[in-house]
C-alpha positions as a Markdown table, in Angstrom:
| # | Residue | x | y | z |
|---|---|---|---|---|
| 1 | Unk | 146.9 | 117.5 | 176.1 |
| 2 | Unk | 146.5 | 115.1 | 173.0 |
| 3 | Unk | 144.9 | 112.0 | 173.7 |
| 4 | Unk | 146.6 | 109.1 | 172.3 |
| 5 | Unk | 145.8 | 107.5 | 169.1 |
| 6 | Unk | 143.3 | 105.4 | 168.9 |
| 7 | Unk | 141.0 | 103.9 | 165.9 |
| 8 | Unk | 139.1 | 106.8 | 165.6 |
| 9 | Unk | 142.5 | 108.8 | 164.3 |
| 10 | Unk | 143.3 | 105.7 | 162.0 |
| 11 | Unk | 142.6 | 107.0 | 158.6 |
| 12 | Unk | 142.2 | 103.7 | 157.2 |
| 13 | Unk | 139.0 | 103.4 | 159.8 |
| 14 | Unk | 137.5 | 106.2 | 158.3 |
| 15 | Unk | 137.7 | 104.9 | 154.9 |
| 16 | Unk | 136.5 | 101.4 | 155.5 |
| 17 | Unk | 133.2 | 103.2 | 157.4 |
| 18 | Unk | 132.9 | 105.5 | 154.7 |
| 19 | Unk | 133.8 | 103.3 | 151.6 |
| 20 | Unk | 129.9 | 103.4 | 149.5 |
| 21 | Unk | 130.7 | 100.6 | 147.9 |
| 22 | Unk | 131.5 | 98.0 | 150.4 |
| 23 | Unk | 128.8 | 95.4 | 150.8 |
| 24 | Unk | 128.5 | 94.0 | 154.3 |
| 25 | Unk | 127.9 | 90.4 | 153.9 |
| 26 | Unk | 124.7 | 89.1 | 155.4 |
| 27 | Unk | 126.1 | 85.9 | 157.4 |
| 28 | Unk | 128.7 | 88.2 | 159.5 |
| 29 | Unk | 125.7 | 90.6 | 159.8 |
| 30 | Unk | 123.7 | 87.3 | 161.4 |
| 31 | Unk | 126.0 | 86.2 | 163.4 |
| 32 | Unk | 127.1 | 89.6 | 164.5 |
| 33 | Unk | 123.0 | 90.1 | 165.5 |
| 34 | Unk | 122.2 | 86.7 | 166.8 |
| 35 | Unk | 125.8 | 87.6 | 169.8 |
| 36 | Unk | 124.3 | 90.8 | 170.4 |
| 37 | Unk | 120.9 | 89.3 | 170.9 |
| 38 | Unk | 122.0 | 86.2 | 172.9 |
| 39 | Unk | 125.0 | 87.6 | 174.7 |
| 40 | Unk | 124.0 | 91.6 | 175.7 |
| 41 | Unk | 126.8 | 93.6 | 176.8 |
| 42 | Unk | 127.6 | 93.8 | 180.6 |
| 43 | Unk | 127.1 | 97.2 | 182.0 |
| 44 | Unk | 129.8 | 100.0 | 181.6 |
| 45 | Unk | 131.5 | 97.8 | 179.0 |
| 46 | Unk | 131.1 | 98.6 | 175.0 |
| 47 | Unk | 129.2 | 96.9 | 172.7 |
| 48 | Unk | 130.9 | 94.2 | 170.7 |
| 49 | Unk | 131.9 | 95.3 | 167.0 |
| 50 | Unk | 131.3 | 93.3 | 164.3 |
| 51 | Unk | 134.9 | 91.9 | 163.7 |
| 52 | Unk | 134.9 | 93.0 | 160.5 |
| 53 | Unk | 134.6 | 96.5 | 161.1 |
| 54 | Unk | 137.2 | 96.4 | 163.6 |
| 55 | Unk | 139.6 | 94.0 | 162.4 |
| 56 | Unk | 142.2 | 96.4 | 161.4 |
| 57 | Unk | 144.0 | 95.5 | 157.3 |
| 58 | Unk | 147.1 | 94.0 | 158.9 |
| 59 | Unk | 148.1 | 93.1 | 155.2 |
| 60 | Unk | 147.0 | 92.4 | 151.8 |
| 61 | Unk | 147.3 | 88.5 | 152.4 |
| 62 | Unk | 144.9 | 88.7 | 155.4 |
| 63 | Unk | 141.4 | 86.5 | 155.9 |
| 64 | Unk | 139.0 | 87.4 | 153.3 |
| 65 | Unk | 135.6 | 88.4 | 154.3 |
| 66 | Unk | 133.9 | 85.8 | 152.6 |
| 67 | Unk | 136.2 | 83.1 | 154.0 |
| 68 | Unk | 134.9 | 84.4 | 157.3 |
| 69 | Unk | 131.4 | 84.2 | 157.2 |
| 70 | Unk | 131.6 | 80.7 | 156.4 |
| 71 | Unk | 132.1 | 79.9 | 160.3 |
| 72 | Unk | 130.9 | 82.4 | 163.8 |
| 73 | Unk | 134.2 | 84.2 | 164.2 |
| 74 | Unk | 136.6 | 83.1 | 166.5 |
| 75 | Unk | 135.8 | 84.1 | 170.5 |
| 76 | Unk | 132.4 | 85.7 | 169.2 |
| 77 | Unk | 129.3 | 83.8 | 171.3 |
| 78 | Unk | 126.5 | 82.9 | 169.1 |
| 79 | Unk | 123.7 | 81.0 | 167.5 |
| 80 | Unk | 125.4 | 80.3 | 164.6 |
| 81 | Unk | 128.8 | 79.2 | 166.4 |
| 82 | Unk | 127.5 | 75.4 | 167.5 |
| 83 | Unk | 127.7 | 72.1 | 165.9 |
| 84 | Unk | 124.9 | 71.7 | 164.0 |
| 85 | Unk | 123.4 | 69.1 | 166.0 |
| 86 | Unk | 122.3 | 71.0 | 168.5 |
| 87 | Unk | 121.2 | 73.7 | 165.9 |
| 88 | Unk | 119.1 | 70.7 | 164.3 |
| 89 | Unk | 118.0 | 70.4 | 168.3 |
| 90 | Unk | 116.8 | 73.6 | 169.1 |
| 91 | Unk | 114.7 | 73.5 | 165.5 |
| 92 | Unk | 113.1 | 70.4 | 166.6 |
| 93 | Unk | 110.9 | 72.8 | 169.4 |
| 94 | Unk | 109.9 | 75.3 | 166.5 |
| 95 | Unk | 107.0 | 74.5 | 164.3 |
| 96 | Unk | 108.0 | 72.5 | 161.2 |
| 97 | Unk | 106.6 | 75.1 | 158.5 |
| 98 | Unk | 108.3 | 78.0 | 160.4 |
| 99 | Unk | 112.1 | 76.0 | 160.4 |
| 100 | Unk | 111.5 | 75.3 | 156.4 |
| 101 | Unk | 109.7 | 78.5 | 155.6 |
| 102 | Unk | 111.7 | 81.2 | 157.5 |
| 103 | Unk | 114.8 | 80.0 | 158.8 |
| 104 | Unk | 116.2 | 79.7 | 154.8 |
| 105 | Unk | 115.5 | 83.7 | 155.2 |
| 106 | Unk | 117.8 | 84.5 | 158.0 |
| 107 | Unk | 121.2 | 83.2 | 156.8 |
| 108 | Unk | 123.2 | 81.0 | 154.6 |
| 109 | Unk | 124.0 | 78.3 | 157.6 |
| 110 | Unk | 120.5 | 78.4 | 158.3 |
| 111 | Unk | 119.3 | 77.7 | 155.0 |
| 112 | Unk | 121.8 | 75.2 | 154.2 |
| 113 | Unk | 121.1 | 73.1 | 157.0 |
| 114 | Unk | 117.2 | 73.1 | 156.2 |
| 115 | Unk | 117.8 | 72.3 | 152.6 |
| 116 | Unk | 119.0 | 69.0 | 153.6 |
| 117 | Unk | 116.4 | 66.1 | 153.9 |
| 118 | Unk | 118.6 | 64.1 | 155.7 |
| 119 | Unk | 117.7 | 66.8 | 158.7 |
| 120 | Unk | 113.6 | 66.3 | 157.9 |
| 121 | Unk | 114.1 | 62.7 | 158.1 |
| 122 | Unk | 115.7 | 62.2 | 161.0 |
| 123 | Unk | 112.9 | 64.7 | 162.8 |
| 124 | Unk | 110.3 | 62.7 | 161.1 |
| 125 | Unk | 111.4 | 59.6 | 162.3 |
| 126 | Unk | 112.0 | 60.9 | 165.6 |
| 127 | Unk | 108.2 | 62.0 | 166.3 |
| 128 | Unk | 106.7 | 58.7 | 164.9 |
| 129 | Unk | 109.5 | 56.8 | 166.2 |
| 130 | Unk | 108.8 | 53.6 | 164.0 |
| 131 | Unk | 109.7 | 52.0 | 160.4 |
| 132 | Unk | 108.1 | 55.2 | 158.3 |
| 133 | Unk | 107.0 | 55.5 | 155.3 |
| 134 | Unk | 105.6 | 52.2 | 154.5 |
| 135 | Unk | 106.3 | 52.1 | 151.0 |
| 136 | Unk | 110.4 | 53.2 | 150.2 |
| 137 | Unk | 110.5 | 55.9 | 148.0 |
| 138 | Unk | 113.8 | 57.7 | 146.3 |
| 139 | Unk | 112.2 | 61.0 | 145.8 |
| 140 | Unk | 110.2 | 60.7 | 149.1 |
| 141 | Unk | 108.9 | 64.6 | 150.2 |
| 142 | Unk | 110.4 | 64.7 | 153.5 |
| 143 | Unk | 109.7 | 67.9 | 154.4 |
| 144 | Unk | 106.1 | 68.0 | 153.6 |
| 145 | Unk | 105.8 | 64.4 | 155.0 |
| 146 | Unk | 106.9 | 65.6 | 158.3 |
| 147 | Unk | 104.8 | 68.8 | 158.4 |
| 148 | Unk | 101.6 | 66.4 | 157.7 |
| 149 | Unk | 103.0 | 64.4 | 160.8 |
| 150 | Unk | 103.3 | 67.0 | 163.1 |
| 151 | Unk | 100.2 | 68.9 | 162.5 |
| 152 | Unk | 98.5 | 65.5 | 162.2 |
| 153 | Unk | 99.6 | 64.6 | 165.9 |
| 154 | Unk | 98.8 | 68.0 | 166.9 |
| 155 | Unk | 95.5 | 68.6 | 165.9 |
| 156 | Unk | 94.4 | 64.8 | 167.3 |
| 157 | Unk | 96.6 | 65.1 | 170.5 |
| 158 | Unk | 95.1 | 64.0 | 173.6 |
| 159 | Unk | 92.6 | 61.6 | 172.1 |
| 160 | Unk | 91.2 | 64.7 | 169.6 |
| 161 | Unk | 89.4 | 66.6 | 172.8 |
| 162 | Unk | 90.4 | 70.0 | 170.4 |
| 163 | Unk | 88.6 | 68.4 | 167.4 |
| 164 | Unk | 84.7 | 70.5 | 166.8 |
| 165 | Unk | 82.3 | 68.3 | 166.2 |
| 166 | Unk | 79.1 | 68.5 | 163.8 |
| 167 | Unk | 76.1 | 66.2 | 163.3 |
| 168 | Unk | 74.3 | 67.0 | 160.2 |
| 169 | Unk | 71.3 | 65.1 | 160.2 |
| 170 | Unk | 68.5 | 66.6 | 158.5 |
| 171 | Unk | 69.7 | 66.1 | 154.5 |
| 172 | Unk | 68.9 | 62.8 | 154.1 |
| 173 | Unk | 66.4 | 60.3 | 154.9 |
| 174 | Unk | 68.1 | 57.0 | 154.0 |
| 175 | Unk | 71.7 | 55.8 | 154.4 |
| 176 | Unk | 75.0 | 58.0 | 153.5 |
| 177 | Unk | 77.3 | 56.0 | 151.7 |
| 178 | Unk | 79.5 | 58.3 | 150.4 |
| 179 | Unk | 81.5 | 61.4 | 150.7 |
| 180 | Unk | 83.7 | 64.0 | 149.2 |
| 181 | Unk | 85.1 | 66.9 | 150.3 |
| 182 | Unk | 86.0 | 69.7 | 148.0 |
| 183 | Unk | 88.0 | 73.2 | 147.6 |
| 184 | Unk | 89.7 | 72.4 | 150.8 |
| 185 | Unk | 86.8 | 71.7 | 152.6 |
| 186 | Unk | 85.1 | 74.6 | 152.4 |
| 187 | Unk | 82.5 | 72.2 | 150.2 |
| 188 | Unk | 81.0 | 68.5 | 151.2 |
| 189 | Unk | 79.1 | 66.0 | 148.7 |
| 190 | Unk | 77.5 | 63.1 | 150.1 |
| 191 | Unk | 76.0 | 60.7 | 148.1 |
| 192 | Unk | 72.7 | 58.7 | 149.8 |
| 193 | Unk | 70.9 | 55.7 | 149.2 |
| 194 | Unk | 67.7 | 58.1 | 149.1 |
| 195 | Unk | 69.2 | 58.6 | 145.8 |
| 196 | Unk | 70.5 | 62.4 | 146.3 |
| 197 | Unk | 73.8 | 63.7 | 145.7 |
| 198 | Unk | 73.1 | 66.5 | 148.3 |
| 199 | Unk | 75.9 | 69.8 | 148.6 |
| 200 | Unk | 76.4 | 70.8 | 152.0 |
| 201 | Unk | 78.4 | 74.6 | 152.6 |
| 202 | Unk | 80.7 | 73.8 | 155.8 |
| 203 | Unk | 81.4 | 77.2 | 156.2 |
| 204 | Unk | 78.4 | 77.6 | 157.8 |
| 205 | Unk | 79.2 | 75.3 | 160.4 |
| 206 | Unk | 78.8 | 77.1 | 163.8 |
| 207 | Unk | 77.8 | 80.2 | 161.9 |
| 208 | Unk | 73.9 | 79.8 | 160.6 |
| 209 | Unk | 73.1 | 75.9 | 160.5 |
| 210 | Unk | 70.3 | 76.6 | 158.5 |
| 211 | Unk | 72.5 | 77.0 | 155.1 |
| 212 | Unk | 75.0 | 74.8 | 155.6 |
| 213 | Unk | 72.4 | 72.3 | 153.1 |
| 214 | Unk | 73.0 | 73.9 | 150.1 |
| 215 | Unk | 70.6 | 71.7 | 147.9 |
| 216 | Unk | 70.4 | 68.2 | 146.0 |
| 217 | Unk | 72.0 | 68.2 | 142.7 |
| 218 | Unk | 70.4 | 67.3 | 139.4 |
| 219 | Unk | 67.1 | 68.0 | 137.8 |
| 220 | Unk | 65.1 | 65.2 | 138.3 |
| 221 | Unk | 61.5 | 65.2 | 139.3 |
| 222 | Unk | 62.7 | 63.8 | 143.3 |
| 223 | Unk | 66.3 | 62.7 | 143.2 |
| 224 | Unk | 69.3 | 62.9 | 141.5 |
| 225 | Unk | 69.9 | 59.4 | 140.5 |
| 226 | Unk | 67.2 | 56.6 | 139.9 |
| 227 | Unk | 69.5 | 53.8 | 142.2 |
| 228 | Unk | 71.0 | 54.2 | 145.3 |
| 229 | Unk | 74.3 | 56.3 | 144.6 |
| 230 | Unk | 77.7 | 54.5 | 145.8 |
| 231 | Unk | 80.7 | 56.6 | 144.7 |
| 232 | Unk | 81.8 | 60.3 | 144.2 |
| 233 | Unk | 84.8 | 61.3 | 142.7 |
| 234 | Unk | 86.4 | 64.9 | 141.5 |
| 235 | Unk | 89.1 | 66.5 | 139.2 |
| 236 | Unk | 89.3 | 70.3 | 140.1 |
| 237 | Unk | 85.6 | 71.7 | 139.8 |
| 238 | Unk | 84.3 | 68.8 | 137.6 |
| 239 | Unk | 82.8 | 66.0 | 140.2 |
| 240 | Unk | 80.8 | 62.6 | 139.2 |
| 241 | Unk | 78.2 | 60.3 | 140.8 |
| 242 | Unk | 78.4 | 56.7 | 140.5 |
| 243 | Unk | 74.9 | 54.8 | 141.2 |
| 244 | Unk | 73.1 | 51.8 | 140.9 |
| 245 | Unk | 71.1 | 52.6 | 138.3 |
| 246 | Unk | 74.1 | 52.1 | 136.2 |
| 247 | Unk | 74.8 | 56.1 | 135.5 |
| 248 | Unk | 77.6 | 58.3 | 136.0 |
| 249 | Unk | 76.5 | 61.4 | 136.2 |
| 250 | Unk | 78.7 | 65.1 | 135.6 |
| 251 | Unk | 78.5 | 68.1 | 137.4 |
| 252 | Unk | 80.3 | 71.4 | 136.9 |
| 253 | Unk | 80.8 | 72.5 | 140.4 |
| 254 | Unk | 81.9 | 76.2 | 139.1 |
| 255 | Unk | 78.6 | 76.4 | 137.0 |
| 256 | Unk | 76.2 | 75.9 | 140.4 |
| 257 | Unk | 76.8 | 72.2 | 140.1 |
| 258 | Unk | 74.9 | 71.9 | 136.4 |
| 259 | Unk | 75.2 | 68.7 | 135.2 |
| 260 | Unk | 77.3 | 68.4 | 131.9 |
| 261 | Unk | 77.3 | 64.8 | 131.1 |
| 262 | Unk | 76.2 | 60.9 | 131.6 |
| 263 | Unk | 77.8 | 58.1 | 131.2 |
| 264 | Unk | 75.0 | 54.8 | 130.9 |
| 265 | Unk | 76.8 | 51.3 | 131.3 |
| 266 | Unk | 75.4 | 48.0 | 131.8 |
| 267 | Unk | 75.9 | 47.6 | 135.9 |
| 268 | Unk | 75.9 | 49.3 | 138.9 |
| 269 | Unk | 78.8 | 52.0 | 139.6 |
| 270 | Unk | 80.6 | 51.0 | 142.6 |
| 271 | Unk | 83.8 | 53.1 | 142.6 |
| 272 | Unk | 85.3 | 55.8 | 140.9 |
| 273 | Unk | 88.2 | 57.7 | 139.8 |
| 274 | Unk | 88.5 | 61.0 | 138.0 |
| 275 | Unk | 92.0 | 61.8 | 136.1 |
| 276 | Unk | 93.2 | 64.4 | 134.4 |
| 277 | Unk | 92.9 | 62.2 | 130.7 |
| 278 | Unk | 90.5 | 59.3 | 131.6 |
| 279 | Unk | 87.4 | 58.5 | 134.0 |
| 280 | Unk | 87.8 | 55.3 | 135.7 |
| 281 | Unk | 84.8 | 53.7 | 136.7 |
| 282 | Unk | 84.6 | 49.9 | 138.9 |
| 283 | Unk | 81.4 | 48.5 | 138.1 |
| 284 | Unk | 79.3 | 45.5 | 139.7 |
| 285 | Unk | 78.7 | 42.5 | 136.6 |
| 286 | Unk | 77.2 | 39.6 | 139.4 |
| 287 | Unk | 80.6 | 37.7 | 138.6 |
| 288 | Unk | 83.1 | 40.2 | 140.4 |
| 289 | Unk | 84.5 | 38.0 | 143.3 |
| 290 | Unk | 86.9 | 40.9 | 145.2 |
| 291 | Unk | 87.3 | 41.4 | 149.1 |
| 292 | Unk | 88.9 | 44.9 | 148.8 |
| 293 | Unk | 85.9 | 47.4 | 149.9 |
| 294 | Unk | 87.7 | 50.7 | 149.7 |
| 295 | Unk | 91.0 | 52.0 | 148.4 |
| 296 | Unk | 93.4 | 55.4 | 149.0 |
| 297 | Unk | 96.0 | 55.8 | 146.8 |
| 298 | Unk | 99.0 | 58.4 | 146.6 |
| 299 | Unk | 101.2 | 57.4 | 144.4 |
| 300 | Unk | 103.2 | 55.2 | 144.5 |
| 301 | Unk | 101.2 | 53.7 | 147.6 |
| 302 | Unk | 97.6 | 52.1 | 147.4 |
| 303 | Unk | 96.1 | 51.6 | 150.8 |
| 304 | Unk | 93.2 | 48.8 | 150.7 |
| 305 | Unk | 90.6 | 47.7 | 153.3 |
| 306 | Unk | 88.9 | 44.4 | 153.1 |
| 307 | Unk | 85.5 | 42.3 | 154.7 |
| 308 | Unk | 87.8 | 41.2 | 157.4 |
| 309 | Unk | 88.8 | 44.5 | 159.1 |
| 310 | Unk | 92.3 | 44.5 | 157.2 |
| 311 | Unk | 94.4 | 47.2 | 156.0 |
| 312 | Unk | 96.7 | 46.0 | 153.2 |
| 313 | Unk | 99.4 | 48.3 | 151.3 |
| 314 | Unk | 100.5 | 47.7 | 147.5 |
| 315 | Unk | 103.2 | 49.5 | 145.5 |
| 316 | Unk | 103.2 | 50.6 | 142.0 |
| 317 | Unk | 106.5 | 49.0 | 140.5 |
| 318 | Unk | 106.3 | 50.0 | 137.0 |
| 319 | Unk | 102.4 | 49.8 | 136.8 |
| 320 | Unk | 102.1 | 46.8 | 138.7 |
| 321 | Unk | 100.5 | 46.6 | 142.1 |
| 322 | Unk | 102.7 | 44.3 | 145.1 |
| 323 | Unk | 101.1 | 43.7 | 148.1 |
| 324 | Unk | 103.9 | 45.3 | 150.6 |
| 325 | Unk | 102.4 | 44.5 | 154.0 |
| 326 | Unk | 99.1 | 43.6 | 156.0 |
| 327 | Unk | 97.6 | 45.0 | 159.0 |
| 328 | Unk | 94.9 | 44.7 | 162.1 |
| 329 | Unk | 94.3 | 48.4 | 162.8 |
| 330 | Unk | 92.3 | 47.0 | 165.6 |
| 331 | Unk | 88.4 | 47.5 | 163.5 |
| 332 | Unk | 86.6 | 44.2 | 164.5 |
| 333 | Unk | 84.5 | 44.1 | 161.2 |
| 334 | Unk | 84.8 | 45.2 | 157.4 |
| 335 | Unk | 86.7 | 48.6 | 156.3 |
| 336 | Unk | 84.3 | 50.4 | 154.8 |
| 337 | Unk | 86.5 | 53.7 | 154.2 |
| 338 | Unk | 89.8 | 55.0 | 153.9 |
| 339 | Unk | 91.7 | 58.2 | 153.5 |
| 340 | Unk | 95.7 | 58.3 | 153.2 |
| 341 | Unk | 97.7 | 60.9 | 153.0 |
| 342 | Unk | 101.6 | 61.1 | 153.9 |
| 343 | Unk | 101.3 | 62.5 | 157.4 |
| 344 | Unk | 98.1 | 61.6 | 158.0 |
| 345 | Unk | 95.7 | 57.7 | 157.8 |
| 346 | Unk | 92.0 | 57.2 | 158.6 |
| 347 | Unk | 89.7 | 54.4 | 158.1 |
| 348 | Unk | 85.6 | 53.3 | 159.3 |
| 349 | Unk | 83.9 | 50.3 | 159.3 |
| 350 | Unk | 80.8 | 48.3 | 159.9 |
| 351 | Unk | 81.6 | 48.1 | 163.5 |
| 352 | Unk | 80.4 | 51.4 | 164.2 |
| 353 | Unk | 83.9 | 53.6 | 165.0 |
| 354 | Unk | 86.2 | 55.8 | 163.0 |
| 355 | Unk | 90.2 | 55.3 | 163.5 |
| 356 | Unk | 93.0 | 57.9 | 163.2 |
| 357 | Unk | 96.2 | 56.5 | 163.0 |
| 358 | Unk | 99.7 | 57.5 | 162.0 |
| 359 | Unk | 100.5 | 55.9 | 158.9 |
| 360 | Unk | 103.8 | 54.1 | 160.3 |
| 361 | Unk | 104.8 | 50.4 | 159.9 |
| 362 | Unk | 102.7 | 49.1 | 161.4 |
| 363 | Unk | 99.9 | 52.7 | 161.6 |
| 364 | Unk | 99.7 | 53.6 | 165.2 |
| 365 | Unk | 96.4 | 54.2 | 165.9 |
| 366 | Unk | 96.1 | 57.9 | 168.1 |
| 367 | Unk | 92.6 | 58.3 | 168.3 |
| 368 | Unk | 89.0 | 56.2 | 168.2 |
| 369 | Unk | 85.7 | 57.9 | 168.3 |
| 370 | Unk | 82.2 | 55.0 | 167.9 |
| 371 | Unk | 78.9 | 56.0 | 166.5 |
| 372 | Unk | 75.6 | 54.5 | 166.9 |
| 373 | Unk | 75.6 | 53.3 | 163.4 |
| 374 | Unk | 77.6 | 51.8 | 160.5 |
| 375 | Unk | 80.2 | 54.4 | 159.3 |
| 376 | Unk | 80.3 | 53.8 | 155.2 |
| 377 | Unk | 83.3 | 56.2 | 154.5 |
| 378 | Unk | 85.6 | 58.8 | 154.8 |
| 379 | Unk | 87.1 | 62.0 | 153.5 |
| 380 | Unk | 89.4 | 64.4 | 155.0 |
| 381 | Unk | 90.6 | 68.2 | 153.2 |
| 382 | Unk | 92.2 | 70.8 | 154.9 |
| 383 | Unk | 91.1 | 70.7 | 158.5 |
| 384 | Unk | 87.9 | 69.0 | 157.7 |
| 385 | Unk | 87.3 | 65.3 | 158.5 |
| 386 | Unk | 83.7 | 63.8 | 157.6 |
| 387 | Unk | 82.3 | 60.4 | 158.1 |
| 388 | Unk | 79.4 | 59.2 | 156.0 |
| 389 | Unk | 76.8 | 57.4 | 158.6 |
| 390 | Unk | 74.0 | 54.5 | 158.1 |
| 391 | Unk | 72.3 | 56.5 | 160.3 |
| 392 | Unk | 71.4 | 59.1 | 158.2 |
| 393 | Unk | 74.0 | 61.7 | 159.2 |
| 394 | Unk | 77.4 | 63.2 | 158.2 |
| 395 | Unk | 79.8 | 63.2 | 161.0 |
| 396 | Unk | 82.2 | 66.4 | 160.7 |
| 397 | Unk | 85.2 | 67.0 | 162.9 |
| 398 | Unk | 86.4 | 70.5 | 162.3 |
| 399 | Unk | 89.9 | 70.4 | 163.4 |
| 400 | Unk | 92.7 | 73.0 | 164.5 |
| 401 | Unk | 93.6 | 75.0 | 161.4 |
């Protein structure tokens, strides 16, 4: 008996498996993987076929293969086969650096519906769910804004009970008044009115406390500068101290932290800012009249903090500063330290607490952690967070990496 024909007898079937240079096109392959995965065949029934493998050539005006991959074929179940709103739904419960870093990789539709910043706006503005960014920008980074967000809520979630925390309190025997974090954090600088610019290895936090003080920097006979030092600042490897003894001081943090230059002027060095082409120093001349205590900028914002407990926000229109908005961030005396970044805000003051807030419009504040002391500054790299104290001490917060 001859059994009757069927597509295994169809001699165009054979050619199409066999045919070595046919090119199976990579959507069709997704969505035929993502029905198979999602939709598994009943029992005693065959596996579906990809349609098309088993479309037979009805003629030579039939649907091209491209044309079909553009959309999940017709009557297939699948991923890729619903509206793209509730794709853009089911991405909003996957980790932000996995939808924009793998998802591209698994198929055109994917990667076309990541590639849009409309999609990374709309999820941004969904988890802060306020007026965000503060400042407007055309060629705002959406994407990285909204993985800073996320991983910014996460890590301080539950009022930051995840956060490590680390008291160093044996480099310094006056009050810290600055601090700098450096190559990601794995590096600290803090900057004392004992006169030290002391380096501090946070690698060793947890690990062997007794090396995690590194040393002071400089070559003088018992401290680094001769006034109390006020300021750090760094470009790549190359840092600088800022002190009242009217100094700026260089060190070449890839040479051991040698120091490669000074810089005398007439008054004390308050502030700092190291750029790629100039060194920008704020200095005191017993005439300056300014409330603004401490300053974050990322261009085009400039985050400010003044001797009322303030937070004020300027924009850089065309090389001019415009105050955009005011705020009460809820400190009850001056801001002594800021540190903004697009995801992420954090500010100290004289009143003894550190605030972390999401830098919305206005910044919601998340979490508050008090001190015993005056908090004179902040600086937070990678997962780091630390908090220079008046009494004595570096506050460090090692957060979820």
């Amino acid at each position: 008996m001859e059994l009757p024909p069927g597509p295994r007898d169809d001699p165009r079937a054979w050619e199409d498996d066999s045919d070595p240079e046919s090119e199976p096109d990579p959507d069709a392959q997704a969505e035929a993987y993502v029905a198979r995965v999602l939709s598994p065949p009943k029992v005693g029934q065959p596996p579906p076929r990809a349609p098309l493998l088993s479309a037979p050539v009805a003629s030579p005006g039939a649907l091209e293969p491209r044309a079909a991959s553009k959309g999940a074929p017709v009557g297939v179940p699948g991923l890729l086969s619903l509206p793209p709103e509730l794709l853009l739904e089911i991405c909003a419960y996957l980790d932000a650096r996995l939808v924009l870093h793998v998802l591209p990789r698994v198929c055109h539709t994917l990667r076309d519906l990541v590639r849009d910043h409309v999609t990374w706006r709309l999820r941004a503005q969904r988890r802060v769910r306020a007026p965000y960014p503060v400042v407007e920008e055309e060629d705002f980074d959406w994407p990285t804004a909204c993985i800073e967000l996320e991983q910014h809520l996460s890590r301080w979630a539950e009022d930051g009970r995840w956060a490590e925390y680390f008291c160093l309190a044996d480099g310094h025997f006056a009050s810290i008044d600055s601090v700098l974090l450096l190559q990601g954090g794995a590096l600290c600088l803090s900057g004392s009115r004992d006169r030290n610019v002391n380096l501090w290895d946070l690698r060793q936090l947890g690990v062997e406390s007794s090396q995690v003080l590194v040393k002071a920097l400089g070559t003088e006979k018992n401290s680094t500068h001769k006034g109390w030092v006020w300021s750090l600042a760094a470009l790549d490897h190359r840092v600088c101290s800022g002190s009242w003894d009217s100094t700026v001081k260089l060190w070449d943090m890839a040479a051991d932290g040698q120091q490669f230059g000074e810089i005398k002027g007439k008054a004390a060095v308050l502030c700092l800012s190291y750029r790629p082409d100039i060194l920008v120093t704020g200095t005191y001349d017993k005439k300056l009249d300014s409330y603004l205590l401490c300053m974050s900028y990322q261009e085009p914002q400039l985050w400010a903090g003044d001797n009322q407990g303030l937070l004020h926000v300027f924009a850089n229109h065309n090389g001019r500063f415009q105050l955009v908005r005011s705020f009460d961030v809820g400190h009850r005396s001056q801001i002594t330290g800021i540190k903004h970044s697009l995801g992420a805000l954090y500010t100290t003051s004289t009143d003894k607490t550190i605030r972390v807030h999401v830098p919305t419009d206005p910044p919601r504040t998340i979490c508050t952690r008090s001190h015993n002391n005056v908090l004179n500054g902040i600086c937070a790299e990678g997962n780091l967070v630390v908090a220079a104290s008046g009494g004595l001490s570096l506050e460090v917060w090692r957060l979820q990496a």
